[in-house]
PDB file of N, CA, C and O in Angstrom:
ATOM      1  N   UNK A   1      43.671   0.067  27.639  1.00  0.00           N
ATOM      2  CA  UNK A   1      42.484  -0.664  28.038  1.00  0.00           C
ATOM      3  C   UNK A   1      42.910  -1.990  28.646  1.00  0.00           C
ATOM      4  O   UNK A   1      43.794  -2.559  28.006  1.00  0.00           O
ATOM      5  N   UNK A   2      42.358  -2.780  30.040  1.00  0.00           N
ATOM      6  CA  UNK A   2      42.695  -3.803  30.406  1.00  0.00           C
ATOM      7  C   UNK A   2      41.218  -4.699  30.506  1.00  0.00           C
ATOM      8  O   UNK A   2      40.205  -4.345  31.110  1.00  0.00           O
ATOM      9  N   UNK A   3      41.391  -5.784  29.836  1.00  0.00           N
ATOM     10  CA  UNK A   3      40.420  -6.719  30.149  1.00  0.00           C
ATOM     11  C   UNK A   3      40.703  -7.610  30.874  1.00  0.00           C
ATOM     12  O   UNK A   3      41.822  -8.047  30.605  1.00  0.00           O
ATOM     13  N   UNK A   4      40.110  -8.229  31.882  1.00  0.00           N
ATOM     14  CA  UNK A   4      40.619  -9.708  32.414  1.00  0.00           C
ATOM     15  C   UNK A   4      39.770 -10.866  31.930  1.00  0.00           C
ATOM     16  O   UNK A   4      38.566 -10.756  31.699  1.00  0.00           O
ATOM     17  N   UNK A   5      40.497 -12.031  31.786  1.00  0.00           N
ATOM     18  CA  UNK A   5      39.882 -12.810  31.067  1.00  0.00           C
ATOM     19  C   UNK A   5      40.059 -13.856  31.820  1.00  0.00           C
ATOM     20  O   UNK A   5      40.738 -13.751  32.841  1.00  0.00           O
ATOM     21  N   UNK A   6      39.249 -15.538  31.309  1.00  0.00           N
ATOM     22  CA  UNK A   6      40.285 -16.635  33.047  1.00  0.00           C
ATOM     23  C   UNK A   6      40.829 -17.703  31.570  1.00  0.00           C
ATOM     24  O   UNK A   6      40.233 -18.245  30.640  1.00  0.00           O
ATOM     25  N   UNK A   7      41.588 -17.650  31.804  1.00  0.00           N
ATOM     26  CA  UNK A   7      43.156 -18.804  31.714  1.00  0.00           C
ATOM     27  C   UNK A   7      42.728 -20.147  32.281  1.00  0.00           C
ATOM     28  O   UNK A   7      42.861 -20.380  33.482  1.00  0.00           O
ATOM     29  N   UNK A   8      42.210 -21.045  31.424  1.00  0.00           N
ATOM     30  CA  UNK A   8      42.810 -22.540  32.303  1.00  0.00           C
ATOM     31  C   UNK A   8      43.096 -23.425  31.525  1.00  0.00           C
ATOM     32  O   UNK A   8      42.762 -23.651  30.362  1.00  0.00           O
ATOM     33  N   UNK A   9      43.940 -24.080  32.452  1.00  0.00           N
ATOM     34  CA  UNK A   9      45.452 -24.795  31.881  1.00  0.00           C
ATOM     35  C   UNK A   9      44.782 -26.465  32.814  1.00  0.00           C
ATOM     36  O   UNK A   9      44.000 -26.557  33.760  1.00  0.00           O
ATOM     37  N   UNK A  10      45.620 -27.712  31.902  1.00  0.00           N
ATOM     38  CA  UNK A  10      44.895 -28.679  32.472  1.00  0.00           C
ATOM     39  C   UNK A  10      46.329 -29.664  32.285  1.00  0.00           C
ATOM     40  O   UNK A  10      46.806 -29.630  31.151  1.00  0.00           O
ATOM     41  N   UNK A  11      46.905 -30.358  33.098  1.00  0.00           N
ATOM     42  CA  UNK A  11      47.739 -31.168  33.124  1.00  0.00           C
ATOM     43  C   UNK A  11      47.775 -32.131  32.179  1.00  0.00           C
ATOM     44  O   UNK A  11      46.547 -32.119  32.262  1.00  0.00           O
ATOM     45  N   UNK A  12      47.992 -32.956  31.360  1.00  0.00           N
ATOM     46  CA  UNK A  12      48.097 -34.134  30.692  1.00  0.00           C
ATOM     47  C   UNK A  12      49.097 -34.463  30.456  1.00  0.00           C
ATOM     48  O   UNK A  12      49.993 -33.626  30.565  1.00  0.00           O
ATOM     49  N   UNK A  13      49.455 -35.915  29.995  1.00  0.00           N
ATOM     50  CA  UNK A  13      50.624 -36.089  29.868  1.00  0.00           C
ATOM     51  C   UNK A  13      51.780 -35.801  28.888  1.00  0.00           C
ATOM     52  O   UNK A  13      52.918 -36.153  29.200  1.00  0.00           O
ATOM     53  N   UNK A  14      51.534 -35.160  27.685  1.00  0.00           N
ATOM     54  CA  UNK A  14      52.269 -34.900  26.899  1.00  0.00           C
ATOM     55  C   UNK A  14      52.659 -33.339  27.243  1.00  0.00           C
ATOM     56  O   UNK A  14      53.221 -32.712  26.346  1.00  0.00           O
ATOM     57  N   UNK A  15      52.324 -32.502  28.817  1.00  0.00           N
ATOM     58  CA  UNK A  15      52.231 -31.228  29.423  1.00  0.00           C
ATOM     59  C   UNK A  15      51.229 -30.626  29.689  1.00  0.00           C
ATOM     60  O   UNK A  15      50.669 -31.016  30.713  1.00  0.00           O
ATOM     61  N   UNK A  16      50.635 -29.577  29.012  1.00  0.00           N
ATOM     62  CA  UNK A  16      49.413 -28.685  29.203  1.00  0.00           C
ATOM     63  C   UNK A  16      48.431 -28.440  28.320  1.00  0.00           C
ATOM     64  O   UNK A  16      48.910 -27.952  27.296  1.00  0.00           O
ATOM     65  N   UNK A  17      47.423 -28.550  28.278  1.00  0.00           N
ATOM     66  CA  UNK A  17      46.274 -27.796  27.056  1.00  0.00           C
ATOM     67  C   UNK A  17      45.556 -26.597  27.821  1.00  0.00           C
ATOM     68  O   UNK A  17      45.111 -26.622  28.968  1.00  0.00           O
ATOM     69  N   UNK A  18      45.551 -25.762  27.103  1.00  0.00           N
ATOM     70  CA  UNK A  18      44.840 -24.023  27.497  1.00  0.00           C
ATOM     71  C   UNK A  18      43.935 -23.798  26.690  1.00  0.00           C
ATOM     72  O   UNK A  18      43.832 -24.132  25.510  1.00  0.00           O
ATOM     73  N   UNK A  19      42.987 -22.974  27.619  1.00  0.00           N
ATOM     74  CA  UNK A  19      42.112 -22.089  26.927  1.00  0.00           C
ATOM     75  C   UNK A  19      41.423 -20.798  27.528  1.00  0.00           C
ATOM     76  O   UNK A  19      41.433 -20.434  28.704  1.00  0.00           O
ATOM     77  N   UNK A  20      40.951 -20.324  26.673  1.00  0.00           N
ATOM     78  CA  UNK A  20      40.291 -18.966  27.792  1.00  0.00           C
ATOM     79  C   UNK A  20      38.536 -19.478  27.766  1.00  0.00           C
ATOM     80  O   UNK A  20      38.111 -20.197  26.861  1.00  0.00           O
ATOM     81  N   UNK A  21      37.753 -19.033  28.771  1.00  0.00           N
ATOM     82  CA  UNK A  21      36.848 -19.455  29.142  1.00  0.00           C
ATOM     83  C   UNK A  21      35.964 -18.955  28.274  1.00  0.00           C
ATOM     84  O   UNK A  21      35.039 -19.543  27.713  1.00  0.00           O
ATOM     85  N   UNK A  22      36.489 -17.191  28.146  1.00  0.00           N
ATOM     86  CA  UNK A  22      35.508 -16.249  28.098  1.00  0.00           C
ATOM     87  C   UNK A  22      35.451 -16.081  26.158  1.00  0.00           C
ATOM     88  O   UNK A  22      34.690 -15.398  25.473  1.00  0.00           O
ATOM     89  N   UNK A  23      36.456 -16.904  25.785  1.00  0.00           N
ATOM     90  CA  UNK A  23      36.802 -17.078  23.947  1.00  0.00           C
ATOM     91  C   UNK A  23      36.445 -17.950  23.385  1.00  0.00           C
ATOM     92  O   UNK A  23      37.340 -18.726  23.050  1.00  0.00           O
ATOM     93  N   UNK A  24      35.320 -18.242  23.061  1.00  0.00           N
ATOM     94  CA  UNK A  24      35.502 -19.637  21.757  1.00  0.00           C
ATOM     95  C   UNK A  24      36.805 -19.366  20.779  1.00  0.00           C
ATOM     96  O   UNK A  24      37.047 -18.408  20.045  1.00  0.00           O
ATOM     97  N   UNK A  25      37.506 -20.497  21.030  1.00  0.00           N
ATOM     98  CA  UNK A  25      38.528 -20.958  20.174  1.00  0.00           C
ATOM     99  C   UNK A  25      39.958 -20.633  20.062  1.00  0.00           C
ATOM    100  O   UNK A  25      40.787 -20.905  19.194  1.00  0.00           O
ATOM    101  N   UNK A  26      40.051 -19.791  21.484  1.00  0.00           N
ATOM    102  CA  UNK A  26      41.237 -19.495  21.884  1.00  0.00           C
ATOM    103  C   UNK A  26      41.945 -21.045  23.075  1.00  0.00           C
ATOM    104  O   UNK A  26      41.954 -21.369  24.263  1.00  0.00           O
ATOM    105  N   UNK A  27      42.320 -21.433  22.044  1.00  0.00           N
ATOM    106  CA  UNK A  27      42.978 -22.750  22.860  1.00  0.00           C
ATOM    107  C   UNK A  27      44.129 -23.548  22.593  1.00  0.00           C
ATOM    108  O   UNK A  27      44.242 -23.899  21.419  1.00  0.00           O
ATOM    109  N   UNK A  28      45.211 -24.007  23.569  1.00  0.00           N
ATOM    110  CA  UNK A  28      46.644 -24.361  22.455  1.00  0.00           C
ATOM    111  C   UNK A  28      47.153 -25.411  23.683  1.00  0.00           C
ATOM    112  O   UNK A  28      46.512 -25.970  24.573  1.00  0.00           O
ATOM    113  N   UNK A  29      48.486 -25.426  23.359  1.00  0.00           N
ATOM    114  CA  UNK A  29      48.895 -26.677  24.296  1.00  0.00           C
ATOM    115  C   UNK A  29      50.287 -26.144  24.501  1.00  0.00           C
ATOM    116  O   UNK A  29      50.664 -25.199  23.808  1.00  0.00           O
ATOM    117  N   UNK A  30      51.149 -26.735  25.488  1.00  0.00           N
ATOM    118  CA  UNK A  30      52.195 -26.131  25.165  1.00  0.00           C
ATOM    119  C   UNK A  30      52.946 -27.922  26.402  1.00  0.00           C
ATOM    120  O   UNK A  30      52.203 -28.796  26.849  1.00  0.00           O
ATOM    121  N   UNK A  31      54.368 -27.871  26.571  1.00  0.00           N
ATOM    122  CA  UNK A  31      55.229 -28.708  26.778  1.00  0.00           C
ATOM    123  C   UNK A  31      55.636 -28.472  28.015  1.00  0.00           C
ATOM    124  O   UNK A  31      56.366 -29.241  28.640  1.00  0.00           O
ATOM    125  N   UNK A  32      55.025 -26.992  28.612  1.00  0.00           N
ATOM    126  CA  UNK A  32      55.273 -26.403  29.976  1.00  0.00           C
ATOM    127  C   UNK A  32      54.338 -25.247  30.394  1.00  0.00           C
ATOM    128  O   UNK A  32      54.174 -24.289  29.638  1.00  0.00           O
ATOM    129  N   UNK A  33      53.767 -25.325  31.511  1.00  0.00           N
ATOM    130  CA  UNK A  33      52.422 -24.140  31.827  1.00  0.00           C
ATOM    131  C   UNK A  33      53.451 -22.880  30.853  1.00  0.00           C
ATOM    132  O   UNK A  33      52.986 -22.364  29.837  1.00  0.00           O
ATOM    133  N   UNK A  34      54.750 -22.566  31.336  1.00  0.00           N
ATOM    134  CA  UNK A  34      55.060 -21.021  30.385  1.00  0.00           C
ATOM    135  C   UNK A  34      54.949 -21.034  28.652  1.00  0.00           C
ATOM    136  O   UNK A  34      54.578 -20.105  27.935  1.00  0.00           O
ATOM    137  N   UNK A  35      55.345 -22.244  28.291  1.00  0.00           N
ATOM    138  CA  UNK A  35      55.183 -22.726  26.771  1.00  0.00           C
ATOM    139  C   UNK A  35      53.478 -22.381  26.868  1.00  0.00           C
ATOM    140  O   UNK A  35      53.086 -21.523  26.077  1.00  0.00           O
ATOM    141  N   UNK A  36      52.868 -22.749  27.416  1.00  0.00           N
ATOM    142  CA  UNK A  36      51.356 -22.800  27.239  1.00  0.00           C
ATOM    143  C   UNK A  36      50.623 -21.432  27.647  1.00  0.00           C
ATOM    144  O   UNK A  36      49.419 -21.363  27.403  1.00  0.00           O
ATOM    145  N   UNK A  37      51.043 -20.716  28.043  1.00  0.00           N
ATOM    146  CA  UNK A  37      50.662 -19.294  28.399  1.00  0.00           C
ATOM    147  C   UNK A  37      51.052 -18.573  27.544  1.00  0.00           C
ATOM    148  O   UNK A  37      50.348 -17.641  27.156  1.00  0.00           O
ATOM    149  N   UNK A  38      52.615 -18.885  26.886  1.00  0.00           N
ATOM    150  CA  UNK A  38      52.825 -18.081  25.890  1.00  0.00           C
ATOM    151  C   UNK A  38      52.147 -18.334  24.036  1.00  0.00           C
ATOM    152  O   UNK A  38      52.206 -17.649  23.015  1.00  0.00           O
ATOM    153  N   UNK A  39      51.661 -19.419  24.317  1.00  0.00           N
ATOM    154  CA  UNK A  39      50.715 -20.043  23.067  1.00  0.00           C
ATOM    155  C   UNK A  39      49.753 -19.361  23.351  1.00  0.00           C
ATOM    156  O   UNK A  39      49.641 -18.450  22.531  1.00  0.00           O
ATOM    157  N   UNK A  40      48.673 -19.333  24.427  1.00  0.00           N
ATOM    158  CA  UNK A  40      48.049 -18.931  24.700  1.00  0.00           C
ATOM    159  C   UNK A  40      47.397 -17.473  24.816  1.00  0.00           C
ATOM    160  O   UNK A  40      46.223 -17.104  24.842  1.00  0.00           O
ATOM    161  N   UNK A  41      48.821 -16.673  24.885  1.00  0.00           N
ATOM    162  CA  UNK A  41      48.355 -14.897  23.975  1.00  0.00           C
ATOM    163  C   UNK A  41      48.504 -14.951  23.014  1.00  0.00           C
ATOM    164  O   UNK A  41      48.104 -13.945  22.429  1.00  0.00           O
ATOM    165  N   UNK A  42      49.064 -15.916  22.207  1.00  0.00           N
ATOM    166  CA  UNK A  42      49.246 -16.039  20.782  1.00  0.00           C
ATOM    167  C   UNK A  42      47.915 -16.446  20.039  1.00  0.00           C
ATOM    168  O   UNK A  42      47.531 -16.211  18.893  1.00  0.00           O
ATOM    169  N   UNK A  43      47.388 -17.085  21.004  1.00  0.00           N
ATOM    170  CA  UNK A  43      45.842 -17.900  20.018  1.00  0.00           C
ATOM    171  C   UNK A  43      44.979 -16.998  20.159  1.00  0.00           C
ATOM    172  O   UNK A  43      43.989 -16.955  19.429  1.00  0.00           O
ATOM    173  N   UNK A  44      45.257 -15.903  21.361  1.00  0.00           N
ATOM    174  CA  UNK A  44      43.947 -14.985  21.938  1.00  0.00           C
ATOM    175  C   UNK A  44      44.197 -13.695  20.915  1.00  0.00           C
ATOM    176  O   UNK A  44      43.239 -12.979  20.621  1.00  0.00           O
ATOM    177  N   UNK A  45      45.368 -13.462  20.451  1.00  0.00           N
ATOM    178  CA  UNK A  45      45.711 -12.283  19.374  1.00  0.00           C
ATOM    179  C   UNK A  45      44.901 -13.062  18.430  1.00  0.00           C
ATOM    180  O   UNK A  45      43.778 -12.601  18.223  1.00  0.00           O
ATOM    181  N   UNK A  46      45.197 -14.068  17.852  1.00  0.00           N
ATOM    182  CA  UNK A  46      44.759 -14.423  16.508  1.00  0.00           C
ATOM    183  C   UNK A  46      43.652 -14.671  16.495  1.00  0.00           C
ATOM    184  O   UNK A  46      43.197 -14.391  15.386  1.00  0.00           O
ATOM    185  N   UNK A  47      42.799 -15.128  17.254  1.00  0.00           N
ATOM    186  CA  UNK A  47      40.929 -14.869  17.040  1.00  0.00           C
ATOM    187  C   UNK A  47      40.766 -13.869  17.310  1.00  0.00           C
ATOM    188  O   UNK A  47      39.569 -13.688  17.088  1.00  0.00           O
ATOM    189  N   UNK A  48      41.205 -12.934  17.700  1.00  0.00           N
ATOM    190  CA  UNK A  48      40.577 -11.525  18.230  1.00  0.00           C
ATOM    191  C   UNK A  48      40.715 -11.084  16.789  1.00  0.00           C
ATOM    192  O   UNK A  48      39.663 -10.844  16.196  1.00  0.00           O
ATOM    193  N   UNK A  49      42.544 -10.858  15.753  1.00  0.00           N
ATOM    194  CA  UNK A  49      42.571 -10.310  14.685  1.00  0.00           C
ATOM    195  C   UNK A  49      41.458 -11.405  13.836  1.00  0.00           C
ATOM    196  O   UNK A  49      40.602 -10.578  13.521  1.00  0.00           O
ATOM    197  N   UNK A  50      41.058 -12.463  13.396  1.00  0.00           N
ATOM    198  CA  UNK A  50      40.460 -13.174  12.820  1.00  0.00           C
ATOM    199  C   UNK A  50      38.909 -13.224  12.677  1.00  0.00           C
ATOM    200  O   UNK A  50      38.296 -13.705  11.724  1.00  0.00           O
ATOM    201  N   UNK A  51      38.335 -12.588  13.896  1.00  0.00           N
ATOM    202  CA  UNK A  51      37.248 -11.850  14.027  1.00  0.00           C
ATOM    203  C   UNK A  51      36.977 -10.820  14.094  1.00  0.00           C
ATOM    204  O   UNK A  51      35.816 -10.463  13.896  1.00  0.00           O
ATOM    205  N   UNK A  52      38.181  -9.771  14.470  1.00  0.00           N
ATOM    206  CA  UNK A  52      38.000  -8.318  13.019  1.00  0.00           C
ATOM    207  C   UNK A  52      37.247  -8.594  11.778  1.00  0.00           C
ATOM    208  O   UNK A  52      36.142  -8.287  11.331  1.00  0.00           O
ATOM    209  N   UNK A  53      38.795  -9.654  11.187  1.00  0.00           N
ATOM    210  CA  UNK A  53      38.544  -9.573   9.864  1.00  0.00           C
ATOM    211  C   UNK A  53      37.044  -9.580   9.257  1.00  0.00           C
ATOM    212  O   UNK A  53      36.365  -8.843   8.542  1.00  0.00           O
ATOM    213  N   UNK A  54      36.857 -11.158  10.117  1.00  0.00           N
ATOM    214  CA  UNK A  54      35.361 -11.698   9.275  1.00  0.00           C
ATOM    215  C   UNK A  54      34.262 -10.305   9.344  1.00  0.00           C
ATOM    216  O   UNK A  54      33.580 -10.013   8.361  1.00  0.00           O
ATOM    217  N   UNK A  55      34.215  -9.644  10.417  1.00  0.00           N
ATOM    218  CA  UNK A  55      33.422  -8.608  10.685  1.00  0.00           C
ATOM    219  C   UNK A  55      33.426  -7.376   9.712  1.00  0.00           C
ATOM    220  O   UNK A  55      32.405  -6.805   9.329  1.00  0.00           O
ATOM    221  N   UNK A  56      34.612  -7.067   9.390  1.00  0.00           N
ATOM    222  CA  UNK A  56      35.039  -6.486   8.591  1.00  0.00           C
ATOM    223  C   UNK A  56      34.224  -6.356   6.742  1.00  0.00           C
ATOM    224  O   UNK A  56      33.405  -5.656   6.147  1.00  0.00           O
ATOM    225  N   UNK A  57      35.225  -7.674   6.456  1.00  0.00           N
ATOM    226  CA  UNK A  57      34.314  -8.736   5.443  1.00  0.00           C
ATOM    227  C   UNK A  57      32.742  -8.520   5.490  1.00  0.00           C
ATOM    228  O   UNK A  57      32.270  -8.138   4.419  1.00  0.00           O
ATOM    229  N   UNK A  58      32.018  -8.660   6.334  1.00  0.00           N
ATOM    230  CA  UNK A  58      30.756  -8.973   6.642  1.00  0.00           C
ATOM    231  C   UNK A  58      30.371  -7.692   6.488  1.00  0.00           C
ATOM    232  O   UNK A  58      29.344  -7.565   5.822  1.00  0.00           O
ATOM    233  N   UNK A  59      30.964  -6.502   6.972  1.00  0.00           N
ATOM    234  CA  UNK A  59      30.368  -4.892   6.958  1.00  0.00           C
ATOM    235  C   UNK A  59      30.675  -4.207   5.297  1.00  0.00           C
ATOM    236  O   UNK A  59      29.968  -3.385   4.714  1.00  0.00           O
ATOM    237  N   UNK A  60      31.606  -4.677   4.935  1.00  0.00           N
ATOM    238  CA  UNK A  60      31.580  -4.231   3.619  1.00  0.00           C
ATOM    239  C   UNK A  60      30.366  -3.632   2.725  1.00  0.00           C
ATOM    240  O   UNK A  60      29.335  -4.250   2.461  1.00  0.00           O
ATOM    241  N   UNK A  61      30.580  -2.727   2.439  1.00  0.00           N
ATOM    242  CA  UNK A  61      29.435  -1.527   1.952  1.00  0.00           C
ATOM    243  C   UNK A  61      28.216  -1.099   2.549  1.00  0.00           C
ATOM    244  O   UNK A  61      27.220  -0.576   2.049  1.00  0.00           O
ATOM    245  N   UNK A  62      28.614  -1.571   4.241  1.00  0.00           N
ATOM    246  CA  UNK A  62      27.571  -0.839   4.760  1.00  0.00           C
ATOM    247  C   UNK A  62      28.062   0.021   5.528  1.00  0.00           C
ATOM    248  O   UNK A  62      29.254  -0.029   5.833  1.00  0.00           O
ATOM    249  N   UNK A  63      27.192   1.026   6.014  1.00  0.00           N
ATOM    250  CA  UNK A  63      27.579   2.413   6.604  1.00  0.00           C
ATOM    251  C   UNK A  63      27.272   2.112   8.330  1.00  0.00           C
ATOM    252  O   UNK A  63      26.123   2.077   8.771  1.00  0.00           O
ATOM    253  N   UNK A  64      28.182   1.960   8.972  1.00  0.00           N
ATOM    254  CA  UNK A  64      27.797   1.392  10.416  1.00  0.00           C
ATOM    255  C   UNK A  64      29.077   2.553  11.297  1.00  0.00           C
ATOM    256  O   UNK A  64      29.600   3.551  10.802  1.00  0.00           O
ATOM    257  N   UNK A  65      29.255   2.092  12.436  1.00  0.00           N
ATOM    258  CA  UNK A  65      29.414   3.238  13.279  1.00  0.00           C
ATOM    259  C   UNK A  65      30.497   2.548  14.405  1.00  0.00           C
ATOM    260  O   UNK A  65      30.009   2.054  15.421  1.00  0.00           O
ATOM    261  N   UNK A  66      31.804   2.525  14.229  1.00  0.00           N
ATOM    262  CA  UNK A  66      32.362   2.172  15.250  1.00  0.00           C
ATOM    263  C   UNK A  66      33.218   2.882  16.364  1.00  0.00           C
ATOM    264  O   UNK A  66      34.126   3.712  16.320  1.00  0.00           O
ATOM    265  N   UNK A  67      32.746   2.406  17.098  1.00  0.00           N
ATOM    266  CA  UNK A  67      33.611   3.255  18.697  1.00  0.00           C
ATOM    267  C   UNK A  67      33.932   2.475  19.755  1.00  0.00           C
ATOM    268  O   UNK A  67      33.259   1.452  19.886  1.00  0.00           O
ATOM    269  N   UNK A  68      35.236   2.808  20.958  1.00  0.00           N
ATOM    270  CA  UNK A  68      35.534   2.166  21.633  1.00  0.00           C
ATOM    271  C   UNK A  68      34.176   1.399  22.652  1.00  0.00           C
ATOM    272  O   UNK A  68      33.008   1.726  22.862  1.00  0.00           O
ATOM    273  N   UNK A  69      35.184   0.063  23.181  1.00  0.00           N
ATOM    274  CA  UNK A  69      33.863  -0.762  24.164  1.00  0.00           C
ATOM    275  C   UNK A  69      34.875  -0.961  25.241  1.00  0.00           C
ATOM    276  O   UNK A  69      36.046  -1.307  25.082  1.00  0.00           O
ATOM    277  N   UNK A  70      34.403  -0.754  26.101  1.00  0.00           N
ATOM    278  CA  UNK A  70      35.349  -1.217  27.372  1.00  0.00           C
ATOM    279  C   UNK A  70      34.418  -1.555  28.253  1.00  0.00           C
ATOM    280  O   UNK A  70      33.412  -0.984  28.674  1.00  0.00           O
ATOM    281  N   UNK A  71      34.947  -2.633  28.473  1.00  0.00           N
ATOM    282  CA  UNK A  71      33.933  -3.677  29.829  1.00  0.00           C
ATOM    283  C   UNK A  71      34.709  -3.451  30.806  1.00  0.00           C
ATOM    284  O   UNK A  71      35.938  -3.459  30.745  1.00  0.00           O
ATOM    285  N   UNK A  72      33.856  -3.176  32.041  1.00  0.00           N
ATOM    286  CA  UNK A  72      34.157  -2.848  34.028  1.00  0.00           C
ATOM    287  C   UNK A  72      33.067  -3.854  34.255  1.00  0.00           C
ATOM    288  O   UNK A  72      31.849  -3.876  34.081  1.00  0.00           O
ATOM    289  N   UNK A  73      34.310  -4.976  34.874  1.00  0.00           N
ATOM    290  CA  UNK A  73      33.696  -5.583  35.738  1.00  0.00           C
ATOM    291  C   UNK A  73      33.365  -4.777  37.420  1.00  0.00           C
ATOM    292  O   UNK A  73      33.649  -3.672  37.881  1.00  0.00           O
ATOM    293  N   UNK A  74      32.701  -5.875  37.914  1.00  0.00           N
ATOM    294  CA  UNK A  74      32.179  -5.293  39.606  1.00  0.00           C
ATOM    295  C   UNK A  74      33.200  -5.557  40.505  1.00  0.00           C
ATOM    296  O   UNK A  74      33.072  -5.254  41.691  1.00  0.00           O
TER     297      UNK A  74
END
């Protein structure tokens, strides 16, 4: 499955701060745009697994129905 997502990266002086547009709370910094891109699949794994979880948590003893979602853009 491929999603595209947008990446933006912002100059400052201590290097870069990132985030994805389309994620609340996927956001990191890094010392070089590649330092910061590579933080940056790192923060997007960990809210993605982190909002499993809570969901998870939250479904507990109920009987619900899960199946793949794949978004096509135009």
């Amino acid at each position: 499955m491929t999603m595209q997502l947008t990446a933006v990266f912002e100059k400052v002086p201590e290097g870069y701060i990132a985030f994805v547009e389309e994620l609340p709370g996927a956001n990191t910094q890094g010392a070089t745009m590649e330092e910061a891109r590579t933080n940056l699949q790192e923060a997007v794994e960990m809210v993605l697994d982190a909002n499993r979880v809570l969901a998870e948590e939250s479904l507990n003893g109920h009987t619900v129905i899960r199946e793949a979602f794949v978004i096509v853009s135009k």
